[in-house]
Structures are given as C-alpha cells and as structure tokens.
C-alpha positions as CSV (number, residue, x, y, z in Angstrom):
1,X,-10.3,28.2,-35.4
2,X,-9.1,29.9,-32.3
3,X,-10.5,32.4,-30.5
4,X,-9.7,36.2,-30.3
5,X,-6.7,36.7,-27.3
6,X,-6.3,32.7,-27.2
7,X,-4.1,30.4,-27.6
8,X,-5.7,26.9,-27.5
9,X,-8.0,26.3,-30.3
10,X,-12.2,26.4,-29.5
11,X,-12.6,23.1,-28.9
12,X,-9.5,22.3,-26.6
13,X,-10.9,25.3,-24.6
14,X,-14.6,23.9,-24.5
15,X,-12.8,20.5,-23.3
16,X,-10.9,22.7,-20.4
17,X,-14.9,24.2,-19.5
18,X,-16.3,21.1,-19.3
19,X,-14.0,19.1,-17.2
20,X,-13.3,21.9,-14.8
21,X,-16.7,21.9,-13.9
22,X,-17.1,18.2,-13.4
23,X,-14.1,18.3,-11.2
24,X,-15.3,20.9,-9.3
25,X,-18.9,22.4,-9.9
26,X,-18.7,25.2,-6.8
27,X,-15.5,26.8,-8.7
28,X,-16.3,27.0,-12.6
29,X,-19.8,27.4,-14.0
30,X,-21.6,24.9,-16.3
31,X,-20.7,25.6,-20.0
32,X,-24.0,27.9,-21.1
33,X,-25.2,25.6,-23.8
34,X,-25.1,22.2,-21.7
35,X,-28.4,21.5,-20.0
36,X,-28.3,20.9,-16.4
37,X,-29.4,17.2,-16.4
38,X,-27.2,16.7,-19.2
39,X,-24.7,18.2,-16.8
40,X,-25.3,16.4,-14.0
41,X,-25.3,13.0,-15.3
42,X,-21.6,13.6,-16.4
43,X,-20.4,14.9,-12.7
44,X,-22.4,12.0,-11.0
45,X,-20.3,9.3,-13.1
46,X,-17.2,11.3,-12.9
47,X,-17.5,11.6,-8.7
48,X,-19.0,7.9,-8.4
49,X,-16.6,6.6,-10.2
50,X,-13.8,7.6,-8.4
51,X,-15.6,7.3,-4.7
52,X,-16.2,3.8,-5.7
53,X,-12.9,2.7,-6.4
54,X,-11.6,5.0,-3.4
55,X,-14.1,2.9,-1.1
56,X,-13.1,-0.6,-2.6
57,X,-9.4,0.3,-1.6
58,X,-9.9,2.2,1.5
59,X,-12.7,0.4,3.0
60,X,-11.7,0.7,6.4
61,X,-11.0,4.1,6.8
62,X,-14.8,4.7,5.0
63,X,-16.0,3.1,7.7
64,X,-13.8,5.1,10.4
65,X,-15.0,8.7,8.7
66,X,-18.6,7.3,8.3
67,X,-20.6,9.0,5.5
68,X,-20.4,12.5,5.4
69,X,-16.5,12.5,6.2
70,X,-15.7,10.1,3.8
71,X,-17.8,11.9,1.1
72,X,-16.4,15.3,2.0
73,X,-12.7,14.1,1.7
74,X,-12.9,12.4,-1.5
75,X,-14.6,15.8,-2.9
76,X,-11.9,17.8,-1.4
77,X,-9.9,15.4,-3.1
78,X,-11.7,15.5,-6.5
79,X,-11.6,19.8,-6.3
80,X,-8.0,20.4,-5.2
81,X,-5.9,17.5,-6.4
82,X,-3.7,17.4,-9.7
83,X,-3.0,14.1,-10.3
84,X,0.2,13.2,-12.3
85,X,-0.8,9.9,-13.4
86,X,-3.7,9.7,-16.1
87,X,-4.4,5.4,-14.9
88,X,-7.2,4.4,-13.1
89,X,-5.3,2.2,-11.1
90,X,-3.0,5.1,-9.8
91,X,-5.9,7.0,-8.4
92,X,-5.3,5.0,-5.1
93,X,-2.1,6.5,-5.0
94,X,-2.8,9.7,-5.9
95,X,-5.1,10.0,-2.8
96,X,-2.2,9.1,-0.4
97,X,-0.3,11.8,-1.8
98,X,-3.2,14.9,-1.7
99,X,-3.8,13.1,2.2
100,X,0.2,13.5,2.7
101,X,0.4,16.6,0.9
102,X,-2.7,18.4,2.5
103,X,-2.4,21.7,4.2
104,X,-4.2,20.3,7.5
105,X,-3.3,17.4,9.0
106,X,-5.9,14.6,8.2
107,X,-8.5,13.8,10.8
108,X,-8.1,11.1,12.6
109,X,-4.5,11.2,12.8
110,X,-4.1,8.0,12.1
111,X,-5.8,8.1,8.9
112,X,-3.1,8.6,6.1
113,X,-0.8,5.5,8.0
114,X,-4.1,3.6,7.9
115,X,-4.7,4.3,4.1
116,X,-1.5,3.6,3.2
117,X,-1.6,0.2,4.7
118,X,-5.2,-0.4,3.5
119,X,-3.5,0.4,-0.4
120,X,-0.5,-1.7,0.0
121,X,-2.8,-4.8,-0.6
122,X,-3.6,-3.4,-4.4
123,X,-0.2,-2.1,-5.1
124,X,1.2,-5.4,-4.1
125,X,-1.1,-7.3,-6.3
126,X,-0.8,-5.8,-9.4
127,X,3.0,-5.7,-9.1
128,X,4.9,-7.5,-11.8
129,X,7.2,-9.3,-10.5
130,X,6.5,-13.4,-10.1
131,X,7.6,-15.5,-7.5
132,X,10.7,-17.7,-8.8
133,X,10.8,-21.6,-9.4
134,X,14.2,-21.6,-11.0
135,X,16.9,-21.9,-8.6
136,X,14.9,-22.5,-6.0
137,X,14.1,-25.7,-3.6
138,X,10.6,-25.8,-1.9
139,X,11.4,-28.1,1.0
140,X,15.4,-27.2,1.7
141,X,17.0,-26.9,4.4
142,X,16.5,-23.3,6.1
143,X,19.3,-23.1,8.7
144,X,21.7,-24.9,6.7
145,X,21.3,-23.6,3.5
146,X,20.5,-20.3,1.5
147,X,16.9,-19.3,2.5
148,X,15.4,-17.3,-0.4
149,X,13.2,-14.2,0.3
150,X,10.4,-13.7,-2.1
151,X,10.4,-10.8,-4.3
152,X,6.7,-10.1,-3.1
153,X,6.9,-9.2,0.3
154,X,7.0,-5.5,1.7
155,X,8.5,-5.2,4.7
156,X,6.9,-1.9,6.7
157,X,6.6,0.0,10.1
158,X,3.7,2.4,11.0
159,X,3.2,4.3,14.3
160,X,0.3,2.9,15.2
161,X,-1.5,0.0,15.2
162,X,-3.1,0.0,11.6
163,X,-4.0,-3.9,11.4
164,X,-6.0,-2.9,14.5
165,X,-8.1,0.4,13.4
166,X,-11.6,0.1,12.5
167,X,-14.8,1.5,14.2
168,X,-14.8,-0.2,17.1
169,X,-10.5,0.5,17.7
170,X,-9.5,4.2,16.6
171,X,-6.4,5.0,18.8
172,X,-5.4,8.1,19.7
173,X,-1.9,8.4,20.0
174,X,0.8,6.2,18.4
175,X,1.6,2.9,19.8
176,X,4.1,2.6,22.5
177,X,6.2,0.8,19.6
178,X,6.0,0.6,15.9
179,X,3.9,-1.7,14.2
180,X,5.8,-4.1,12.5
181,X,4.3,-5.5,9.6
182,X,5.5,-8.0,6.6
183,X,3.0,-8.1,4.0
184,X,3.2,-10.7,0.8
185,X,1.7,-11.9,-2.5
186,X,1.5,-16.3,-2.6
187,X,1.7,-18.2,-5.3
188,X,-2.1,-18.1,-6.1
189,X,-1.9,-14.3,-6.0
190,X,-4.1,-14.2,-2.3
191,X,-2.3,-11.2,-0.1
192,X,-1.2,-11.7,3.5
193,X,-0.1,-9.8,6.6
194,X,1.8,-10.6,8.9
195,X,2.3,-8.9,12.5
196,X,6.0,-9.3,13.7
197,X,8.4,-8.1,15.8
198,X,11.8,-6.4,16.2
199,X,13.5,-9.3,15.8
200,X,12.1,-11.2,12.9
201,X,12.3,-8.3,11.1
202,X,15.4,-8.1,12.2
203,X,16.4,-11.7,10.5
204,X,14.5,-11.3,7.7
205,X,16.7,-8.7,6.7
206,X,20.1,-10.2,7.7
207,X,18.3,-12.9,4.9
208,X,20.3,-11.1,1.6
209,X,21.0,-14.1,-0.1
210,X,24.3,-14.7,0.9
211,X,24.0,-17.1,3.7
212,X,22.6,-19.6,5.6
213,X,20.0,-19.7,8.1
214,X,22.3,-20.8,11.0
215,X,24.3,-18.1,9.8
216,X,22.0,-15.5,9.8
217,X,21.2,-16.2,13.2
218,X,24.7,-16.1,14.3
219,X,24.3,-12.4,12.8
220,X,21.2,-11.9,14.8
221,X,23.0,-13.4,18.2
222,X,25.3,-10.8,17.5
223,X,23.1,-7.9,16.9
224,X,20.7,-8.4,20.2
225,X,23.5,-8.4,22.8
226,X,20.8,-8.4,25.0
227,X,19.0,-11.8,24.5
228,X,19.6,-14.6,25.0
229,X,21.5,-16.4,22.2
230,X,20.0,-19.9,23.5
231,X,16.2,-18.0,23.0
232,X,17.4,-16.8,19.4
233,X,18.6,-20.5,18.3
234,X,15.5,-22.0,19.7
235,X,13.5,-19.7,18.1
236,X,14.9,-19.2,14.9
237,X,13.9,-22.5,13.3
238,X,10.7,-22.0,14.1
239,X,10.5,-18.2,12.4
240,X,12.3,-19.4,9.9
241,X,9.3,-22.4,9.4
242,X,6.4,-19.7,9.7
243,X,7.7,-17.5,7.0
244,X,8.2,-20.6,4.7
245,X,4.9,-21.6,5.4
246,X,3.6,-17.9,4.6
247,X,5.6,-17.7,1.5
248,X,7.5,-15.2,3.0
249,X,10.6,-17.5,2.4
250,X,10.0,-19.5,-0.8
251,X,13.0,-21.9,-0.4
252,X,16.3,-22.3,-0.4
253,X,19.2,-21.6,-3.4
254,X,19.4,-25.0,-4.8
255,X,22.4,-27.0,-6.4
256,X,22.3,-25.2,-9.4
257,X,22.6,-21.6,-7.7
258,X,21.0,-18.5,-8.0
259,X,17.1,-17.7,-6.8
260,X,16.2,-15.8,-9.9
C-alpha cells in the first residue's frame, strides 16, 4: 500500500530511509523504529566495507593522507558520491571520478594522478582479454620480423613522478618532464611497471603490427632528427630485448600470420 501524497510504495520508501542514513548519518535521521545499535552495526559494515577495499587499492596514497585524511576523504566520498555502477569492483573507479569531479582540488596535488596509477594495477588484472599463443613466435626475430605488442599493456603519462610518491617522497610541483610509464599483465597474471622514456615510448608505438623491428626504428631515426641514428640502432635491439623479456612484446607474427 502506498502512502498518502506518495508515489513509491511503503516499503521502497523505508528502503530509501534506511540506506540514506547509512550513507550518510549527519544528513538523514535514523528510521524511528530501528534501534541505534541495530543501526550502527549496519553503517559500520557499510563504511568498512568500502574503506577496506579503498585501502587495498590505494594503499599508497592511505599512507600519504595518514589516518584522519584518509578517513575523512573516503567519508566525503561515501556522503556526496552517486555512483553509476552497482559492482563492487567498480568502486575503485568510482573514487577516481568523485576525486576528479570534486569541487576542491584534492590535497596533495598529486593525489588523484597517484590514485589513478595506484588503480591501474586492479583494472588491468581483471581485464578480459588474454595474451595470444596463436600466431605468435616466442623467440623470433625482433628487428627483422613483426614484433607483437601484448594486448595487456597500458601505456601512460602522469605529471609527476607517481612510481616515486610515498611518505618519505611527496613532491610538490610536477616533474620537470612527464613520467612515462608502460604498465602490463604476464602470462601468470603478476602486474608490472615499467619506467621509460620519450623514446621507447616512442617505438613502442611505431610497433602497430605492420612492420618490422628494423623498420620501426628506421621510423624512429626519422622522428628524433635530433639523435643520433647510430645511438637509436645500437639501442634499439636492446629495447626491443627488455620489453620481450617483460612481456611487453610477446613475439613476433609467425609464418602462419596474424597475432590474434
């Protein structure tokens, strides 16, 4: 039965009550006819919940705020957000958006580049893709065949030094240049990083699966006018190596073509 002047029925409205006052206790009142240690017990595993799996992804930047910062974020975060997604797993990401989409500017500033580094390492583990064996050979030739890329690697560039940050290192101003970062999922599902710079990002990305390794230096030569092309060709084997090695690169496009 509804009531009078309403338009959800009695009990949807009882379930609105009740969960607006576990999400935020200050703003709505406790429904009259639920005890307060009945109460309380609900809003404790509703807020530890949450600031648990916050912590496990974010445990860095807990340790940057310290206690009481950390705890008053993840309540302001608990009051004022609306999340769109209704997974647990999301609620990582739902936290970079209120820290992005907040009024203030999050304190330190380095905090929401941090976090968003700090949740790349879930989001990149319980992605779906798989790293091919089809069409793919281990041990070939990088420079003079097709190196293959790895579906699992994110490629990413933050203004300050995020790989550095923890209690001991909290910058404050942005590096003199951007950190470069390649971050990847191996075949046993362990997560690296990867600090790099300009240029092996650079090649990584002339890497589309259209051309050799030699070639893709050629590219490269072309690109950095101002290196030497000797330094690049003695170099680039050796990149090339590392991000095999990392699983970065996976291979090469066998015989058979195609990576996929």
């Amino acid at each position: 039965m509804s009531r009078r002047g309403k338009n959800l029925p009695e009990f949807m409205d009882r379930q609105l009550e009740f969960a607006s006052h576990i999400r935020n206790p200050d703003a709505y009142p406790r429904p009259g006819d639920v005890e307060p240690r009945r109460m309380q017990i609900y809003l404790d595993l509703f807020y530890n919940n949450i600031e648990s799996f916050l912590a496990n992804t974010f445990p860095v930047a807990r340790k940057v705020l310290g206690h009481e910062r950390w705890h008053e974020l993840v309540r302001a975060f608990v009051h004022q957000h609306s999340s769109d997604s209704p997974y647990f797993l999301d609620i990582s990401q739902e936290f970079l958006t209120f820290l992005a989409d907040s009024q203030q500017a999050p304190e330190p500033a380095f905090l929401l580049e941090l976090c968003h580094y700090e949740w790349v390492e879930l989001a990149l583990s319980v992605a779906e893709q798989e790293i091919p064996d089809a069409g793919v050979d281990p041990g070939g030739d990088l420079l003079d065949e097709i190196p293959v890329v790895s579906p699992l690697i994110w490629k990413l560039a933050y203004a300050y030094p995020v790989h550095q940050i923890g209690p001991e290192f909290q910058p404050q101003a942005p590096g003199e240049r951007p950190t470069q970062l390649i971050v990847y999922r191996r075949r046993d599902d362990s997560i690296g990083f990867m600090a790099v710079n300009a240029l092996t990002m650079a090649l990584l990305d002339e890497l589309d699966g259209s051309v050799t390794g030699r070639q893709a230096l050629q590219r490269l030569t072309a690109r950095a006018a101002d290196i030497d092309p000797e330094v690049i060709n003695r170099e680039g084997l050796a990149t090339l190596e590392r991000l095999r090695n990392a699983e970065i690169l996976i291979g090469t496009q066998n015989e058979t073509g195609g990576s996929s």
